[in-house]
C-alpha positions in Angstrom: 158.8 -31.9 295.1 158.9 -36.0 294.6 157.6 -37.5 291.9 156.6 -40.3 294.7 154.4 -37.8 297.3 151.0 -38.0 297.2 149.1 -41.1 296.8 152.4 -42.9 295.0 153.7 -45.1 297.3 156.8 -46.8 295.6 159.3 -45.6 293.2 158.3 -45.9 289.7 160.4 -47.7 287.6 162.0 -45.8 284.6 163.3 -46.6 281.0 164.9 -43.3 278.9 165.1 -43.6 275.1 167.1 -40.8 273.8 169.9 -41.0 270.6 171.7 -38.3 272.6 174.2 -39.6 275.4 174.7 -36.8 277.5 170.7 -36.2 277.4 169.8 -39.8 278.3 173.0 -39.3 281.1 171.0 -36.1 282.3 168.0 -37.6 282.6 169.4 -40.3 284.7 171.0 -37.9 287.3 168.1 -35.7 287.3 165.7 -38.7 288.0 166.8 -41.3 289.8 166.7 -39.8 293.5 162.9 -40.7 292.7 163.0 -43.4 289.7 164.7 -46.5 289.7 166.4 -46.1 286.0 166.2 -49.6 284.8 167.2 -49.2 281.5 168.7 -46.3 279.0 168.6 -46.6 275.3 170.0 -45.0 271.9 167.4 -46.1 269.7 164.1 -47.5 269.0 164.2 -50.7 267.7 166.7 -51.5 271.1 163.7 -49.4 273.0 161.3 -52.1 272.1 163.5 -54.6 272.8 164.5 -54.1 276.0 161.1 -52.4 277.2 159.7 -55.8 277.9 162.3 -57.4 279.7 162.7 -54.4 282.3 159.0 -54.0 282.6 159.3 -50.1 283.4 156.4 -48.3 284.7 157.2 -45.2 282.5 159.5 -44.6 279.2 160.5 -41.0 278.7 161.7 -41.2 274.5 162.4 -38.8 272.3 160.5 -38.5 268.3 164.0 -38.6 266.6 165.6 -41.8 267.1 167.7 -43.8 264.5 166.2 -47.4 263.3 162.7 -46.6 264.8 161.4 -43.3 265.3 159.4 -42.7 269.4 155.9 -42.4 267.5 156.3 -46.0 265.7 158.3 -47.6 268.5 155.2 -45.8 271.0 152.9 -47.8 268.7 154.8 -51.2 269.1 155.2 -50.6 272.6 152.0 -49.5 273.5 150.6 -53.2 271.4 152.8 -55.4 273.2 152.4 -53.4 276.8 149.3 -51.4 277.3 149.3 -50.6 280.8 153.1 -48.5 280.2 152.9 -45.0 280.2 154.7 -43.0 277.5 155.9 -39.6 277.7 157.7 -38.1 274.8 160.7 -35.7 275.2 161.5 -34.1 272.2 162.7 -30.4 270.6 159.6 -30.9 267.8 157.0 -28.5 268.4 154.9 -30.0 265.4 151.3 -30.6 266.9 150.2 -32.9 264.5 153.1 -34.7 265.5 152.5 -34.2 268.9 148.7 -35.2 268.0 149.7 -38.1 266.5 151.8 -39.6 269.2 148.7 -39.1 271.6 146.3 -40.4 269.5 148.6 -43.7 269.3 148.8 -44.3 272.9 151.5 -41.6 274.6 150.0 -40.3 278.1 152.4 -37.4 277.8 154.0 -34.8 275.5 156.8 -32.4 276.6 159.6 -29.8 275.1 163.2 -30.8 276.0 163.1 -26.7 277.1 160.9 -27.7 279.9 162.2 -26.8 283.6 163.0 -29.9 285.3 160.3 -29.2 287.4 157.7 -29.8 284.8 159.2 -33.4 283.9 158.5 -34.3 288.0 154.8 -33.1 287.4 154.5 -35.2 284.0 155.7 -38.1 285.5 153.7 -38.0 288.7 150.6 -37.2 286.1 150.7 -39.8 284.3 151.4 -42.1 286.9 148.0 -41.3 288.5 146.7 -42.1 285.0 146.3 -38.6 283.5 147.7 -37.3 280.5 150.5 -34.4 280.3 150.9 -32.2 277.9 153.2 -29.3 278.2 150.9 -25.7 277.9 153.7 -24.7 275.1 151.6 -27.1 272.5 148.2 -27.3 273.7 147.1 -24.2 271.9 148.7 -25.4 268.8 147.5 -29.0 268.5 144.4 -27.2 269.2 144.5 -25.1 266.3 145.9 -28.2 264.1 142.8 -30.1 265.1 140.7 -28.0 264.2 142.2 -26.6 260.9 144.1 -30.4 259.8 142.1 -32.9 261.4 143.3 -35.4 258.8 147.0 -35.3 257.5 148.3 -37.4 254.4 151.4 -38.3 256.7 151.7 -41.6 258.5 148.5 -43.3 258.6 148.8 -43.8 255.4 151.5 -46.1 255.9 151.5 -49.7 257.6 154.0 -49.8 260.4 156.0 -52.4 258.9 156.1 -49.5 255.5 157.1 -46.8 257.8 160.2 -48.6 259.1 161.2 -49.9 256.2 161.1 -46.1 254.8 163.2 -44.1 257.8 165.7 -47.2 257.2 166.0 -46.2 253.4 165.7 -42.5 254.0 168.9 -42.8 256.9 170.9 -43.9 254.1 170.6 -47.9 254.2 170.5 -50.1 251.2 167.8 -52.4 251.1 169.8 -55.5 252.2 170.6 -53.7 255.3 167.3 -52.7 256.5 166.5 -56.6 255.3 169.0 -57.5 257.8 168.5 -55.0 260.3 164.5 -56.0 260.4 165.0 -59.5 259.7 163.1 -59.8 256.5 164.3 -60.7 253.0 165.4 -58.0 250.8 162.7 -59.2 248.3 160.3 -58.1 251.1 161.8 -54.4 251.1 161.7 -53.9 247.9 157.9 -54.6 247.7 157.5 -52.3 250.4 159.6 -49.4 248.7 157.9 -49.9 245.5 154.2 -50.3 246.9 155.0 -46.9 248.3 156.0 -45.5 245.5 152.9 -46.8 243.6 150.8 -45.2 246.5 152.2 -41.9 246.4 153.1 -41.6 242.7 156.7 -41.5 243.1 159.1 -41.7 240.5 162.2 -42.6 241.8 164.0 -43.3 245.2 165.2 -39.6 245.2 161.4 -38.4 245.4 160.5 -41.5 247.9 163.5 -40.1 250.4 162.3 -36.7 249.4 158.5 -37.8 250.7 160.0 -39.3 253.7 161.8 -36.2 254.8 158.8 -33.5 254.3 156.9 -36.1 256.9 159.7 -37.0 259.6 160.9 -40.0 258.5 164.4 -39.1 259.5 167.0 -38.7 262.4 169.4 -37.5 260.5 171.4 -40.3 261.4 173.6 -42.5 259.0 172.7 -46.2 258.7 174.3 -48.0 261.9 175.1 -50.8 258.9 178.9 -50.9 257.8 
């Protein structure tokens, strides 16, 4: 079935966000009989970079991504563009996670396991201005709700803490991430050590350590040389 039947009436215009290359090659082939593809990137800092400039009608990313994870680049992207629709495509089956990027602004949530089929029905979903989430998490985000309705994770952190900590945790000194975000190492290092205040860390092994138990990495090395 089209993604464009029904009451769509033009192709919607697609940007992919996925660390993987043959995934984000995948996606392209599946979609773009019924997408125009008009933009595929590797991480997400580039993600809200280029998300602006292509003006896509939907962004299918992923939660793992080097130099910006989806749910913090989600929250830039949903600030600077708030009438894009989000749909994350991830392997995490973590419904607070999966809570959390819906409660920041993503219209849709879905297992990279999913048939293909299932992708043309998100997409067409939350082109109509629904929200998509696969039936593999909605009984557990349910259940997380109700048992975890708050979580020490995240929101505990500014946005501008959060990068700076998946930067650190991915292995990058603090000069790097100064250069990568464009901020004087002087600034990171407050930010490391104001989090380490908060949180009653120690040292930077138990501030990577903190990052890890709440997602704050890809598992990717610094892109820095």
């Amino acid at each position: 079935m089209s993604i464009t039947s029904g009451t769509l009436i033009r192709r919607p215009r697609l940007l992919i966000a996925d660390d993987h290359a043959l995934l984000r090659e995948a996606f392209q082939k599946l979609l773009e009989a019924d997408c125009d593809i008009v933009g595929s990137v590797a991480d997400g800092r580039s993600l809200v970079t280029l998300a602006p400039k292509v003006n896509p009608d939907v962004i299918l990313l992923d939660i793992a991504m080097p130099l910006l994870n989806g749910v913090d680049a989600a929250l830039q992207l949903k600030r600077a563009m708030p009438l894009v629709k989000l749909i994350v495509l991830t392997v995490n089956e973590d419904p607070d996670l999966a809570t959390e990027a819906l409660r920041i602004g993503a219209s849709g949530y879905l297992l990279k396991s999913c048939a293909a089929m299932e992708l043309f029905d998100a997409i067409r979903t939350v082109l109509q201005g629904k929200r998509y989430i696969t039936p593999l998490m909605t009984k557990n985000m349910m259940q997380s709700f109700i048992h975890s309705p708050h979580r020490e994770s995240a929101k505990d952190l500014t946005l501008r803490q959060r990068e700076v900590l998946q930067l650190l945790t991915e292995g990058c000194s603090m000069k790097e991430v100064a250069a990568i975000m464009n901020i004087t190492p002087r600034t990171v290092a407050f930010h490391k050590y104001r989090m380490m205040e908060e949180f009653r860390l120690k040292t930077s092994a138990e501030l990577i350590q903190f990052a890890m138990r709440r997602g704050f990495t890809t598992g990717s090395a610094c892109p820095c040389p």
